[in-house]
N, CA, C and O of each residue as an XYZ file, in Angstrom:
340
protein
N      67.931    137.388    161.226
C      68.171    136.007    161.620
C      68.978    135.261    160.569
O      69.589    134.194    160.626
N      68.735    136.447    159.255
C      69.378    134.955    158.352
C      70.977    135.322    158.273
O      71.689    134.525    157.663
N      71.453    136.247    158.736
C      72.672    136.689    158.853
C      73.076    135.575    160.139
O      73.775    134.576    159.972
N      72.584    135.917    161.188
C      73.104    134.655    161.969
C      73.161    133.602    161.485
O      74.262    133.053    161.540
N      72.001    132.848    160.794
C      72.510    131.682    160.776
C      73.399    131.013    159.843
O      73.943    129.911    159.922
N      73.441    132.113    158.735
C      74.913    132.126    157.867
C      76.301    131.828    159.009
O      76.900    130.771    159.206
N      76.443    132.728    159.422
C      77.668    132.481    160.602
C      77.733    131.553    161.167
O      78.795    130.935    161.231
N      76.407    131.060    161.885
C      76.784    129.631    162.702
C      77.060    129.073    162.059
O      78.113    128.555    162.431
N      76.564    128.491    160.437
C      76.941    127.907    159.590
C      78.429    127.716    159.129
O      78.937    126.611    158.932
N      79.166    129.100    158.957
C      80.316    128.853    158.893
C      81.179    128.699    159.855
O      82.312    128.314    159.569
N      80.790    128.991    161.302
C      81.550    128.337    162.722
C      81.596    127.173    162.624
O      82.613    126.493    162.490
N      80.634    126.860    162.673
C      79.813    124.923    162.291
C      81.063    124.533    161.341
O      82.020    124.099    161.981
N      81.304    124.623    159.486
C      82.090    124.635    158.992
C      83.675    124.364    159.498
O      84.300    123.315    159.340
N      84.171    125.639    160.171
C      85.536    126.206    160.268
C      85.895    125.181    161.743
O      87.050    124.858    162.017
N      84.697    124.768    162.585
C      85.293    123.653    163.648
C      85.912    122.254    162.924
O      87.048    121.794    163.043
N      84.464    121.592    161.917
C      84.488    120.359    161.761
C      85.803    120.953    160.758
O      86.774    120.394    161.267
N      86.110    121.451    160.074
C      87.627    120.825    159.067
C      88.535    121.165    159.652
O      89.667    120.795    159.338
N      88.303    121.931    160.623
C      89.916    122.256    161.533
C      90.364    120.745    162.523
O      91.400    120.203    162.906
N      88.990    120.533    162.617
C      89.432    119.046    163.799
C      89.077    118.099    162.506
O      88.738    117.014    162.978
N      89.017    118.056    161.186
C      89.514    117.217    160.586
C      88.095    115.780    159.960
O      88.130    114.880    159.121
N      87.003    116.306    160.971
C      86.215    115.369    160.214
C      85.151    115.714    159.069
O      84.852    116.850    158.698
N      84.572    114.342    158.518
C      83.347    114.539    157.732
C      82.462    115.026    158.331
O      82.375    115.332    159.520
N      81.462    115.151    157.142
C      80.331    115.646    157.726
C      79.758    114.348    158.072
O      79.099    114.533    159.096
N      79.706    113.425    157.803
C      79.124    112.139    158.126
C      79.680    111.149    159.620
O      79.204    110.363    160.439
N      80.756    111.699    159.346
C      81.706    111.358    161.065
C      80.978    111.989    161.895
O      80.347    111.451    162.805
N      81.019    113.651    161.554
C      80.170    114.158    162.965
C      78.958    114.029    163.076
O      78.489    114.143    164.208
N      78.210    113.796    162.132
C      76.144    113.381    162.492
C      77.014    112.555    163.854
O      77.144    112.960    165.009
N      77.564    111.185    163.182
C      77.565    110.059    163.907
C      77.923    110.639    165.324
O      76.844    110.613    165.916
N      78.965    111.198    166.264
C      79.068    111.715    166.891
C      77.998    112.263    167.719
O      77.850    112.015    168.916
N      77.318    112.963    167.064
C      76.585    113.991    167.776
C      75.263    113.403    167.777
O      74.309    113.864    168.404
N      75.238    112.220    166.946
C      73.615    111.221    167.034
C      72.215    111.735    165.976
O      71.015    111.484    166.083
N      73.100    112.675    164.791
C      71.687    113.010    164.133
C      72.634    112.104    162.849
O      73.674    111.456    162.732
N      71.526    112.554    162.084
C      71.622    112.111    160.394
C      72.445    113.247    159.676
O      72.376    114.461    159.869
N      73.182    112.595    158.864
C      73.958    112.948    158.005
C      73.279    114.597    157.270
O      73.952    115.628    157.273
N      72.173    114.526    156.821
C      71.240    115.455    156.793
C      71.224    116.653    157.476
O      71.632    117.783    157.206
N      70.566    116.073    158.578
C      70.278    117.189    159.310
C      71.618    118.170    159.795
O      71.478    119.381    159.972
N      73.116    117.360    160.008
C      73.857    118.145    159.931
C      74.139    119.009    159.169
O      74.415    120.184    159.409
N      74.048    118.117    157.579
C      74.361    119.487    156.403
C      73.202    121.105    156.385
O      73.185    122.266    155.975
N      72.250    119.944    157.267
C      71.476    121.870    157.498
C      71.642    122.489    157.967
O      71.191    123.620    157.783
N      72.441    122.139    158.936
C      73.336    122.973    160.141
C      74.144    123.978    159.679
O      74.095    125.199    159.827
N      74.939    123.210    159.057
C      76.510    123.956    157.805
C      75.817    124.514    157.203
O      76.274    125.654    157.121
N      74.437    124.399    156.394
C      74.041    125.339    155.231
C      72.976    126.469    155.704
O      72.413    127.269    154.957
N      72.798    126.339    157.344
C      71.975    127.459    157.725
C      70.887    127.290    157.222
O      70.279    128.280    156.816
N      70.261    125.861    157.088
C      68.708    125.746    156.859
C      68.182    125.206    158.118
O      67.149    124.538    158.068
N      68.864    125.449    159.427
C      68.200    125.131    160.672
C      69.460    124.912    161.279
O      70.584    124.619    160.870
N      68.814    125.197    162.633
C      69.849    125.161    163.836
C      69.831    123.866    164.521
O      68.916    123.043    164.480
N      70.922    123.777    165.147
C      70.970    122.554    166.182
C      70.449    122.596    167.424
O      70.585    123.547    168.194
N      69.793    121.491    167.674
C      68.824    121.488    169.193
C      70.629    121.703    170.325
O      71.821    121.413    170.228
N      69.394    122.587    171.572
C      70.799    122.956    172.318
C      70.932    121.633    172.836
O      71.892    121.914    173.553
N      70.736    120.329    173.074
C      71.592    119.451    173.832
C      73.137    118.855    172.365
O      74.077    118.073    172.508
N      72.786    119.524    171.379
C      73.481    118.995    169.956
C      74.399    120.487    169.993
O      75.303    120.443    169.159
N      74.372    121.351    170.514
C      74.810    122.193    170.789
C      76.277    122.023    171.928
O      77.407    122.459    171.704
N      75.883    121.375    172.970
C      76.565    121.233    174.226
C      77.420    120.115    174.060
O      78.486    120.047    174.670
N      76.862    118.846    172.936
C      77.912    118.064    172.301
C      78.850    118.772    171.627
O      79.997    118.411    171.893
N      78.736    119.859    170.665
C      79.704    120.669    169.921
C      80.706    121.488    170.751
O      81.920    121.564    170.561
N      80.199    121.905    171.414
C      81.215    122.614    173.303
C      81.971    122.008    173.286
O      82.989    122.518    172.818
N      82.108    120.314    173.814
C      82.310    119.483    174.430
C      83.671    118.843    173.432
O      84.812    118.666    173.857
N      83.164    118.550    171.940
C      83.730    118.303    170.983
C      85.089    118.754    170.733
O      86.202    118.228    170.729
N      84.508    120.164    170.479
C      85.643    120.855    170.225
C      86.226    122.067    171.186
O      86.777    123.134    170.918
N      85.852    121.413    172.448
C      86.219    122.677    173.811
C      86.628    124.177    173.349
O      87.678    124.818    173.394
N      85.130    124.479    172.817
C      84.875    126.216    172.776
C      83.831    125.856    173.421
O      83.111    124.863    173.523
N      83.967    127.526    174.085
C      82.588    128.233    174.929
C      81.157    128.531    173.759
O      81.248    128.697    172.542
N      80.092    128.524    174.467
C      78.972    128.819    174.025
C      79.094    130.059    173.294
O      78.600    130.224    172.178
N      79.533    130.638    173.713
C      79.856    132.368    172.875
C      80.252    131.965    171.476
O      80.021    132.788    170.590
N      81.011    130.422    171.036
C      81.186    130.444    169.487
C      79.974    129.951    169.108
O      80.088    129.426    168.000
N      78.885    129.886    169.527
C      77.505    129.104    168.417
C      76.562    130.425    169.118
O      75.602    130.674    168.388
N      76.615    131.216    170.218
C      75.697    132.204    170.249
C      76.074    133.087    169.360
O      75.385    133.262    168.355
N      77.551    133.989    169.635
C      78.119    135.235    169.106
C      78.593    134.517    168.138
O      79.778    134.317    168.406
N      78.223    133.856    166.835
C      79.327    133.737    165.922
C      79.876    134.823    165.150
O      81.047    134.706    164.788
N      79.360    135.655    164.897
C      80.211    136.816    164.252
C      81.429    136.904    164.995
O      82.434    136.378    164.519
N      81.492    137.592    166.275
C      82.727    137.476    167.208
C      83.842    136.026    166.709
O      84.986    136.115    166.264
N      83.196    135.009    166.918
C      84.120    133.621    167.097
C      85.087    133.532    165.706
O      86.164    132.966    165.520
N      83.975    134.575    164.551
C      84.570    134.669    163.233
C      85.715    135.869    162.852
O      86.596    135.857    161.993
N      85.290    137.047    163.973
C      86.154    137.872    163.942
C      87.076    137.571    164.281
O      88.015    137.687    163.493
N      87.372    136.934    165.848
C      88.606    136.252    166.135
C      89.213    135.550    165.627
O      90.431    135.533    165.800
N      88.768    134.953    165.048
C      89.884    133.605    163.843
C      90.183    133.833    162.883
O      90.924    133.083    162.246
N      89.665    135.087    162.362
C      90.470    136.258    161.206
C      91.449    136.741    161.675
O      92.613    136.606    161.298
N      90.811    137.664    163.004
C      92.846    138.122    163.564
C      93.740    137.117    163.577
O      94.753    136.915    162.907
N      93.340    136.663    164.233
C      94.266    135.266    164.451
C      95.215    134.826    163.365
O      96.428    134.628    163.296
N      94.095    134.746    162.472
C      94.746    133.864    161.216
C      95.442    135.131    160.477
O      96.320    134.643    159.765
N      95.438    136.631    160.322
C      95.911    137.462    160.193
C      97.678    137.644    160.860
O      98.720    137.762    160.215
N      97.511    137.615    162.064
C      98.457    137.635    162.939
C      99.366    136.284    162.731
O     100.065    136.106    163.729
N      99.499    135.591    162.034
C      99.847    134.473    161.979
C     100.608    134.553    160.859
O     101.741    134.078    160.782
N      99.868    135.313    159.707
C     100.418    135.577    158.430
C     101.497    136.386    158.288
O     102.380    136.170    157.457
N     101.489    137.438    159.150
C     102.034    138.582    159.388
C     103.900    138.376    159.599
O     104.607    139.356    159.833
């Protein structure tokens, strides 16, 4: 489990600075505390799924990037591989 939640952690991460906000922008957003997000990012707890379906919504990815994050992480390595290339 703690391997997962490393990953969501860094999905969590690799959304919010790609779309550019704080961590304090998105609590606000998503309606928690500043806090409880950074536990999110640091994999000291997960997000309730309706805080989940805001993040979908947010940043229009499928559920497969906060279930499968390994996958969502593999892909944005090729990606970002293929890009370099």
């Amino acid at each position: 489990m703690d391997n997962l939640m490393e990953q969501l952690a860094q999905v969590l991460r690799q959304l919010r600075k790609s779309a550019g906000y704080s961590q304090a922008e998105l609590a606000e957003k998503l309606g928690v505390g500043r806090t409880a997000y950074v536990y999110y990012e640091t994999g000291k707890a997960l997000p309730a799924l309706p805080t989940v379906r805001l993040l979908m919504e947010l940043y229009q990815v499928s559920a497969d990037a906060f279930l499968y994050p390994e996958r969502y992480l593999a892909e944005n390595r090729q990606a970002a591989e293929a890009g370099e290339a």
